[in-house]
N, C-alpha and C positions, 0 to 999 in steps of 0.2 A: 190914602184910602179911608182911614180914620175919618177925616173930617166929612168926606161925603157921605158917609153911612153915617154919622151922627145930624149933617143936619136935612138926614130924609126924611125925620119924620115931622120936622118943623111947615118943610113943603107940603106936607100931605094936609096937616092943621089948617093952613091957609086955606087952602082948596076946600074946605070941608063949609058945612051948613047949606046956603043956598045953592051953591054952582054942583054941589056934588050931582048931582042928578044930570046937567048937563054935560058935566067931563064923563061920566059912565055913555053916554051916546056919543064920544067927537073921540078922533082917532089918537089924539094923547093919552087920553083915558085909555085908549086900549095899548098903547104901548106903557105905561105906566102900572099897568095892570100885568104885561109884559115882564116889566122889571122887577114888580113885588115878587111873580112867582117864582122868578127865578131862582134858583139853590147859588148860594154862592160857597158852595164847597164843589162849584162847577172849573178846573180848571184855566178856563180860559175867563169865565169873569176873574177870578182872584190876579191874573199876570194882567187883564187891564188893570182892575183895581191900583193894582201896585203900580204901573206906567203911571197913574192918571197921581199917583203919589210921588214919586220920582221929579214931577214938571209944576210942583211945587204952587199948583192951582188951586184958588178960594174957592170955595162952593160961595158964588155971590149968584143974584140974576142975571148980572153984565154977564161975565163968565160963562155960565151957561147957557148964554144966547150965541156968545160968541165962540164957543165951546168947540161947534163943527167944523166951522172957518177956522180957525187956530189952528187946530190938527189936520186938512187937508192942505193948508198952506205948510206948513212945517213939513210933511209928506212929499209934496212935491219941493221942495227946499234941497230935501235929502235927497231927493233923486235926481236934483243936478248936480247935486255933488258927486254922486255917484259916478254920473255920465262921465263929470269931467275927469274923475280918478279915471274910466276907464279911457279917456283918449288919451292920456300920459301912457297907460300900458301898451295901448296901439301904437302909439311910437318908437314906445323901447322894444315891443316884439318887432316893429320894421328894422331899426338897426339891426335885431338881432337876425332874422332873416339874412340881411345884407350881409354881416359880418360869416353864417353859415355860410353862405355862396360865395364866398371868397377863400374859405376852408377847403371847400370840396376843390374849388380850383389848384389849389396849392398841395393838396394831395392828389390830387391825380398827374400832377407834373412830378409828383415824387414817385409815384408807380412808375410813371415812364422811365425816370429817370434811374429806381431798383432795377426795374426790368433790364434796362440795359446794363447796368454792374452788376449783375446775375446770369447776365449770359459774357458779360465779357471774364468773372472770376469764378465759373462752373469748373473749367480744367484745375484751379489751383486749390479750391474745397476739395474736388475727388481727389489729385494730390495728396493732401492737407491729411483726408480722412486714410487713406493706405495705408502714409507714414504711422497715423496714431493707431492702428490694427498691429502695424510692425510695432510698434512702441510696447504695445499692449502686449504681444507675444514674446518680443525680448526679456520683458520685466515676468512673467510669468515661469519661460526657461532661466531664467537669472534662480527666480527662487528654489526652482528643481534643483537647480544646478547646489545653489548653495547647502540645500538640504541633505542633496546626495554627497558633499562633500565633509558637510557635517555630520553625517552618518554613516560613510564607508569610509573617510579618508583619515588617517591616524597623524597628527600635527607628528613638527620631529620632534620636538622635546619628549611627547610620552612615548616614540618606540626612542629615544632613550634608554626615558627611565623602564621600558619595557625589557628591553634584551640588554643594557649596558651591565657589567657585571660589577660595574663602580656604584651604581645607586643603588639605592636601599630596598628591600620588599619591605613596602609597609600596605597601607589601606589604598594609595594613592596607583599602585601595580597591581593589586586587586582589579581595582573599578576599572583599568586599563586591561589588563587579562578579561576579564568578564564582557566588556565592553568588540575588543578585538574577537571572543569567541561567537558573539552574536553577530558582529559580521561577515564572519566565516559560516554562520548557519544561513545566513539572509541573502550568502550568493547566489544559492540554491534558485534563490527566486529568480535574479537575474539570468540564470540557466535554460530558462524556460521563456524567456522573450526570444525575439529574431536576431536579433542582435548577440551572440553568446559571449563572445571575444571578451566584455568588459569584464560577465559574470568569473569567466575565467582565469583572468587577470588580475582580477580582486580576491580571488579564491586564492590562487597561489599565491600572491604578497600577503596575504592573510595568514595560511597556512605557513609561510616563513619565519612568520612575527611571531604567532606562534609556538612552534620548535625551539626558538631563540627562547622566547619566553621560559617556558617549561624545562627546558636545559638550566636555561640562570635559578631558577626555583628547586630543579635539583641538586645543582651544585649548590646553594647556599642552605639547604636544608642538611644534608651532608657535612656541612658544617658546623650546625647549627647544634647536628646533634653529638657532635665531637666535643662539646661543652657542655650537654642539656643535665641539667641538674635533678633526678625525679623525686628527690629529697622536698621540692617544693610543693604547698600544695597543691598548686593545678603548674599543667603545662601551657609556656606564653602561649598564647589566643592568636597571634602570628603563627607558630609553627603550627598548630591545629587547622587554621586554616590553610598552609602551604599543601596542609597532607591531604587535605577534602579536595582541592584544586588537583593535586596531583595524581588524584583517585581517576581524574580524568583521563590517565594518561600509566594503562596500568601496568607496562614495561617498568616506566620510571619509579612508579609508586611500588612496586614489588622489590628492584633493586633497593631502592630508600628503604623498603623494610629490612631488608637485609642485611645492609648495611648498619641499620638502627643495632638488630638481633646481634650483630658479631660485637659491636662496639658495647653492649649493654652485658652478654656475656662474659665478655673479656674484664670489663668493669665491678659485675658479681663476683667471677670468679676470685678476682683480686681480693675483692671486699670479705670474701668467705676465708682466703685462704690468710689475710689479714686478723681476721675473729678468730682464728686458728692461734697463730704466733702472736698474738697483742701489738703488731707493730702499728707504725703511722698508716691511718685509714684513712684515703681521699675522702672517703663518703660520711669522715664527721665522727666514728665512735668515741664516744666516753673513753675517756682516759681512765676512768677508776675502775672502770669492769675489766676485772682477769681475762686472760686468752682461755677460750676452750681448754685448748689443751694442759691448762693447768689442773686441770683435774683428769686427763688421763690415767691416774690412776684406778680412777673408779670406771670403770668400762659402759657401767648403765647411763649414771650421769654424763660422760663425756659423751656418748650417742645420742643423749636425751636433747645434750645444749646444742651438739650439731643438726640435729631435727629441728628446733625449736628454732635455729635462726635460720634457718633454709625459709619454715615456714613463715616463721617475720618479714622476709626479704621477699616472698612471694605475695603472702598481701598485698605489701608497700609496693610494690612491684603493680598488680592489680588495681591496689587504690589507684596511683597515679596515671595509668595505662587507661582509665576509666572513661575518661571524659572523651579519649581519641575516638572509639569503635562503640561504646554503646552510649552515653548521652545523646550521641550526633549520629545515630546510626541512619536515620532517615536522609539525613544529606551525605555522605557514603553512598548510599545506595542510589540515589540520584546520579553522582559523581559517575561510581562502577557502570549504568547503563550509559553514561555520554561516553566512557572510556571504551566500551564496549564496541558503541557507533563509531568511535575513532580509530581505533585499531581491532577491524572483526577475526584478527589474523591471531590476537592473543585469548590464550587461554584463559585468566587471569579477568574476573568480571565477569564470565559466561554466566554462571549460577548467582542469583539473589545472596543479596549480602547480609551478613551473619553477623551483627557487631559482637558477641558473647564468642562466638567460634573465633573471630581472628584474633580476638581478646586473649583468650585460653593459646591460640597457637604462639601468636609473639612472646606472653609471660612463658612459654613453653622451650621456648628457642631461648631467649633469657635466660633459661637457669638454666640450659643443657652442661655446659662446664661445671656448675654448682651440683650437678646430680651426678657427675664422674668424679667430681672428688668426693664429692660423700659417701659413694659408692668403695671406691677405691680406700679412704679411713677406714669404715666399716668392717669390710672384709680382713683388713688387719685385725680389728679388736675379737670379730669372730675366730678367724685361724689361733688366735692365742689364751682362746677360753678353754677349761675342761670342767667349768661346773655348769652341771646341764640348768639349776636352776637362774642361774645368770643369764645361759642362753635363754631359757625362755622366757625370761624378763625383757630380753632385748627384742626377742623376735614377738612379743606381745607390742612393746613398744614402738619396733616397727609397722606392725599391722595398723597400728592405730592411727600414724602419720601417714600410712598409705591411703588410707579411707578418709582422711579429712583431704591429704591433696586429689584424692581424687574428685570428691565434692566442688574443690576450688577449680581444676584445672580437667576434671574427665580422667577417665578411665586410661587414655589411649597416650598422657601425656611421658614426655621420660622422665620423671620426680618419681609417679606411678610406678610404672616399669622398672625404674630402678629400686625402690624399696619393694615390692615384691619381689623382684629377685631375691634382695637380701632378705626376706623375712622367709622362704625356701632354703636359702642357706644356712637360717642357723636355723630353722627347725631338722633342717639334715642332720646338721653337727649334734644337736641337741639329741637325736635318734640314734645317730652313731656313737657317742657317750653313752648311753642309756643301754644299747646293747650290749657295747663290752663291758658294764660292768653286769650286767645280767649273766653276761659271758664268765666272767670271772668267780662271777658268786655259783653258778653251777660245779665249776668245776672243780669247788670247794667249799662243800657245803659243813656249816657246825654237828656235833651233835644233839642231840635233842636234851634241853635243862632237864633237870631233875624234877624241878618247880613246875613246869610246864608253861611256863612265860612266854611272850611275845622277844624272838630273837632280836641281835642291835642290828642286825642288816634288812629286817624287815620298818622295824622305829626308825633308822634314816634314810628309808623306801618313804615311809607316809610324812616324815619330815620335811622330803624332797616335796611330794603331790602336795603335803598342804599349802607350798610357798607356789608351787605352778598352780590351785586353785585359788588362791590368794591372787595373785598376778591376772590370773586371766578374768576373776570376777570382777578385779575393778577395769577392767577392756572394756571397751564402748562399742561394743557385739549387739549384734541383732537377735532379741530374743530367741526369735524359729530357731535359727541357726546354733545357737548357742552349744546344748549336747551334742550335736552331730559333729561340731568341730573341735570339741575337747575331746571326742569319743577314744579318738587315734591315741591321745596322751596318754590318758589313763590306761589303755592298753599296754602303750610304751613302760610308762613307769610302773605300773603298778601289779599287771599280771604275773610278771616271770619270779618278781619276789612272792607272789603268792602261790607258784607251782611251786617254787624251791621249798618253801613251808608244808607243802602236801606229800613232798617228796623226800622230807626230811621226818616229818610222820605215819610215812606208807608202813613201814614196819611195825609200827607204836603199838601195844595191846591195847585194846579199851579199858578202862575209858581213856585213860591217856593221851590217845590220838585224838580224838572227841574234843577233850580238857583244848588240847594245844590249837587244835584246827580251832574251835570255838573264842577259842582266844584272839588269835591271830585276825581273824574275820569281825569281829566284834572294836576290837582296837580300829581297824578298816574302815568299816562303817559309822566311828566315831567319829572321823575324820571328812567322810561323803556327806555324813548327814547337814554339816551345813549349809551344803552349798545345792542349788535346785539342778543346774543343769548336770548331774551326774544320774540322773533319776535310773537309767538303767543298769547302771555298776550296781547299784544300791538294791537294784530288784532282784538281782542276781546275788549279791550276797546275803540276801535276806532268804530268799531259797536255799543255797547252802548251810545257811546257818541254820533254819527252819531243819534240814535234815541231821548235822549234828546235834542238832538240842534233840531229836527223837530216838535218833542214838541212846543220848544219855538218861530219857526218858524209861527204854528199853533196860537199861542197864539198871535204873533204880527200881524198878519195877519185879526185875530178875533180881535183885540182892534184896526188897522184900520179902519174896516166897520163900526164897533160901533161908534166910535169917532167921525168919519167924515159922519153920517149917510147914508151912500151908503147902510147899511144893509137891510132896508124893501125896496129898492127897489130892490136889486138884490134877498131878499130873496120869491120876489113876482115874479121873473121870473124864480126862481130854484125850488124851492120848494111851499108845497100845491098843489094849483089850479091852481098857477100860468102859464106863457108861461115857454115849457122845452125850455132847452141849444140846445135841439135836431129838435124841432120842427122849422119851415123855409116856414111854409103854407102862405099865405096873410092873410087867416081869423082870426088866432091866433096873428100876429105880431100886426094888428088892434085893437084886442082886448086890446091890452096891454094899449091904452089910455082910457079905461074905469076903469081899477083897480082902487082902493081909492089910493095905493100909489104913482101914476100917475096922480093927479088930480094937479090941479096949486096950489094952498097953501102949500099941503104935499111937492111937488117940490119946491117950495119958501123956506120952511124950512127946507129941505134938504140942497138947496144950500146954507143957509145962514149955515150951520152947517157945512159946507164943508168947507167954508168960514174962519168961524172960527176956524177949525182946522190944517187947513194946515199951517199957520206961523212957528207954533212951534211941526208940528208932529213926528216931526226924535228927537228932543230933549224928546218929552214925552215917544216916544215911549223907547229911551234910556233908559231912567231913568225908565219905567219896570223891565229893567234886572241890573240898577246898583250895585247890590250886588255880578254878576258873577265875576271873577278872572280876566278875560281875555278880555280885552278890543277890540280884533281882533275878537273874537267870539262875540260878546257884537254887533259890527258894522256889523259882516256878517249877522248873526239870523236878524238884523232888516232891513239889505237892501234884504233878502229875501223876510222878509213879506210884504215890502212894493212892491218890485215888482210882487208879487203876489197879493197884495192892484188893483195896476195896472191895471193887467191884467183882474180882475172883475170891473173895473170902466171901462175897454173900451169896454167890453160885453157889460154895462149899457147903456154906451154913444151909440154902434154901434145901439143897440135895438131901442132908441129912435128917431136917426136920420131913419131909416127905418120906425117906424113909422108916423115920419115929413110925410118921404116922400111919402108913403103910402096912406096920405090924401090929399098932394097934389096932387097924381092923380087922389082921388075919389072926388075930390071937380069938374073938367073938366071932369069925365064922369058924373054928376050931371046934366049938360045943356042938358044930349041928353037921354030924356026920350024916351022909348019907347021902346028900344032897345030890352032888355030881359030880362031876372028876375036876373041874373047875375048882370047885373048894378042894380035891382033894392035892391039887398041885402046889395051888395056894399051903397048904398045912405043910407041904415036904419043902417047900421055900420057907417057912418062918423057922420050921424045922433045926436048917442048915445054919441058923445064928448060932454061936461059940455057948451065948449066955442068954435063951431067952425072958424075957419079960425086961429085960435093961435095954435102957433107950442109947442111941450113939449121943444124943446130947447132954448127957449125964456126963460124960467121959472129956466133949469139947462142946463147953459152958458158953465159950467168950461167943458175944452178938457182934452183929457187923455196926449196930449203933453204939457201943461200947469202943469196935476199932475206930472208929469214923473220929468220935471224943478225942481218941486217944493221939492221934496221926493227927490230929486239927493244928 
């Protein structure tokens, strides 16, 4: 294409000058004119272009004279060639025709020829196909078959090792026990087809296998526990599981407890009565720990170590028993309703299962033997006690193990039961000693000391309480409760020595009786005050005492006036005829300087006795009560009475300053006669003085803040 488009424009050159004029008029010209305009970015010129480059043609004149001619002869060239390729094709499409028409022939002698071995082999296909329907149904019942053998029928080897009483319970009679109960559940199903007879059939060889079973798991559990060691610390995981399986089965499982109970009893018992005499103990004791009873001599201790291994042996007992009823309680109770479903005939399973309650009853059945001999020791050491404080150490002691196995084991257990009995027994005994010697001490009572001291039967009375308040504070009591259950004691011990002391001072003159009862009650109360739960003994001897000490109060009070002679004069303005406390008239206050004990002499001697008294009255008055105990009491009793002393000498003193003054003003209404009878009654009152114009306080000087000094 190159060379033609290069030499266009040498052609055009030619052409040009003279002839151009006539090629623009002649039909070359106008196809040349043709060919200039044309675009050659026109597809179909650029794919000649390229043809006309491809056939490897000069742009010469020859050439493109001959140009047309070339290319219509090559064109037709190619199109015989064409022709003849397509009469080779028409040939081989005739063979092949030919060869199809001989196909179709040779298949339709094969139809004929199916047709006919399609109808001669129709009977032996439907044959053919029955059989493989039967085939198909056989192998189908095959599998049922085999499933249902696989799953209801028990091989012999495992009802062997199922019921044989020669093979072992282990894991392997488990998953067979387990395995045989769900068959036994699953015949149910077959119950309920048309067919019963199999469901039936299987139900009872089931239920056979069964029994066997459960028989061999009882009897070797039975066995099992004729050696079971609970010294270990768990029990084998074989018999734990025997006893959940056998849950199922609550006759046998009740029996097996039972059995368990007598064989575990009989084995404490040994062990208990063993820790008793030091001999050989199956269960393993220490050889270097003494027997109990080596210390019977001491009766606390030897009840203390029999307490103390009961409760050891119940723990241990407990620990071990643990893991049976309450870790596994959930499968128990599972167990109990299948045993329930099995036997609806038994008691035993009816009620929800309790792992804590069966726990508490087995350790319970366990130590029944251990609770009759401890029971039965006990009561020896009580019968041969007579010191009640011993008793009551023991029967504190007792209470104490009562309250912790009741915690462990319930209220309702025999450990319980039996140490409450015994802690009623020696509180009896304890009461019965306590009486007779209460008894004894009445009906021989001392006389009363000189001294006025606390007697020795009342000192080994609080001797005794202080070792039973001693004992019972260190008791592990419940606060509330506390005073209400000591209350009884202290009544016991302590009352009848303190009537014999009231009744060995009913006679006593004051202050004497006073001195001794004050005494006796205050030693008393030395002894309560330490301790909280006596609060009401303590309230009551605080009131009694409170009344003695007023007694004595009295009594100081009375041997002030006496002493210091202030008596006939206060007792001349209190009492008789004299001026009351109440009376405040002028006539009556007047009067008071006519009484005898208001006359100047009896006042002289008053006060010279007042005189004489007061130096030494807080020491005399002391020395009254020197025989009391208590030197605090001793000094209050007597700063009472003397301020009570007081308080009647400043009655005395105020009475007589009022009647000072009294005359001092009747002596200035004296000058003014006339007035009215009023003054004149007045004048015949001043009148009646011994000595008028002398005061009563000239005669009794002393002031009641001079006594008050002096009595300080």
């Amino acid at each position: 294409m190159s060379a033609y488009t290069a030499d266009l424009p040498n052609a055009l050159d030619d052409r040009s000058g003279s002839d151009v004029n006539a090629l623009k008029t002649s039909a070359p010209s106008a196809r040349i004119t043709s060919v200039l305009s044309a675009s050659y970015a026109d597809s179909d010129v650029r794919e000649a272009l390229r043809t006309l480059d491809r056939q490897n043609i000069h742009n010469t004149p020859e050439t493109r004279r001959r140009f047309r001619l070339d290319v219509q002869r090559e064109v037709i060239q190619r199109n015989g060639m064409i022709i003849q390729d397509f009469g080779h094709v028409a040939e081989q499409l005739g063979r092949i025709g030919k060869t199809l028409q001989s196909l179709n022939e040779s298949c339709e002698v094969m139809k004929r020829h199916v047709a006919a071995a399609r109808v001669e082999n129709s009977p032996v296909l439907d044959e053919a196909s029955t059989l493989l329907g039967q085939k198909r149904e056989l192998e189908t019942k095959n599998q049922l078959l085999d499933a249902f053998r696989k799953h209801f029928i028990i091989d012999e080897a495992d009802l062997v090792l199922l019921t044989s009483a020669s093979s072992p319970v282990n894991d392997a009679f488990f998953a067979i026990l387990k395995r045989v109960n769900q068959i036994h559940s699953d015949c149910r199903v077959l119950l309920g087809s048309e067919n019963q007879r199999l469901g039936l059939e299987l139900m009872e060889e089931s239920s056979r296998h069964l029994n066997a079973a459960y028989q061999k798991l009882f009897r070797w559990t039975q066995h099992e526990f004729k050696g079971l060691n609970l010294e270990s610390p768990q029990i084998n995981s074989v018999i734990r599981r025997a006893l959940r399986a056998l849950a199922e089965r609550p006759t046998l499982f009740q029996t097996c407890l039972d059995f368990f109970a007598e064989s575990r009893e009989h084995v404490l018992t040994d062990a208990f009565y063993t820790a008793l005499t030091g001999s050989a103990n199956p269960m393993g004791s220490n050889p270097a720990t003494k027997p109990i009873e080596f210390f019977a001599h001491d009766p606390l201790r030897y009840v203390g170590d029999m307490l103390a291994w009961a409760h050891s042996a119940t723990v241990s007992e407990i620990e071990a028993l643990e893991t049976l009823f309450v870790a596994e309680g959930a499968e128990f109770q599972r167990s109990f309703e299948a045993g329930h479903q099995a036997e609806p005939w038994s008691e035993t399973g009816q009620e929800d299962f309790d792992g804590r309650k069966s726990l508490d009853q087995l350790v319970n059945r366990n130590l029944a033997g251990v609770a009759r001999a401890l029971r039965q020791r006990i009561e020896q050491v009580l019968q041969n006690q007579e010191d009640p404080v011993l008793l009551y150490k023991i029967a504190n002691l007792i209470s104490f193990y009562r309250s912790t196995f009741t915690r462990l084991l319930g209220a309702s257990s025999s450990l319980s039961d039996t140490l409450t009995a015994l802690s009623e027994s020696a509180l009896t005994h304890f009461r019965t000693i306590a009486s007779e010697i209460a008894s004894s001490l009445n009906s021989d009572l001392p006389l009363l000391a000189k001294d006025l001291q606390v007697p020795n039967f009342l000192n080994e009375a609080l001797s005794t309480l202080s070792s039973l308040l001693k004992s019972y504070d260190s008791a592990l009591t419940a606060t509330a409760s506390r005073e209400d259950e000591f209350a009884p004691i202290v009544t016991q011990a302590l009352d009848p020595f303190l009537s014999a002391c009231e009744t060995m001072a009913k006679d006593a003159p004051e202050p004497d009786r006073s001195i001794f009862l004050t005494n006796c009650f205050l030693t008393t109360k030395a002894v309560l005050d330490r301790y909280d739960f006596v609060e009401a003994k303590r309230s009551d001897l605080a009131d009694r005492l409170a009344a003695l000490m007023a007694n004595l109060v009295a009594y100081q009070h009375a041997f002030f006036l006496h002493s210091s002679g202030l008596h006939p004069l206060l007792s001349s303005l209190v009492g008789g005829e004299g001026v009351s406390l109440a009376s405040s008239s002028r006539e009556k206050i007047i009067e008071v300087a006519s009484h005898p004990a208001f006359q100047p002499p009896r006042l002289r001697e008053a006060s010279m006795a007042l005189d004489d008294f007061l130096p030494s009255a807080l020491m005399d008055a002391m020395d009254n009560l020197r025989a009391l105990g208590s030197k605090d009491v001793v000094r209050t009793v007597t700063a009472d009475g003397a301020e009570r002393f007081c308080e009647d000498f400043e009655f005395v003193e105020g009475i007589m300053v009022r009647v000072d003054e009294l005359r001092a003003e009747g002596d200035g209404v004296d000058g003014q006669k006339g007035e009215g009878e009023e003054g004149e009654e007045e004048n015949e009152g001043m009148k009646e003085s011994p000595d008028d114009g002398e005061r009563l306080r000239d005669f009794f000087p002393r002031t009641s803040g001079e006594i008050r000094v002096l009595l300080s």
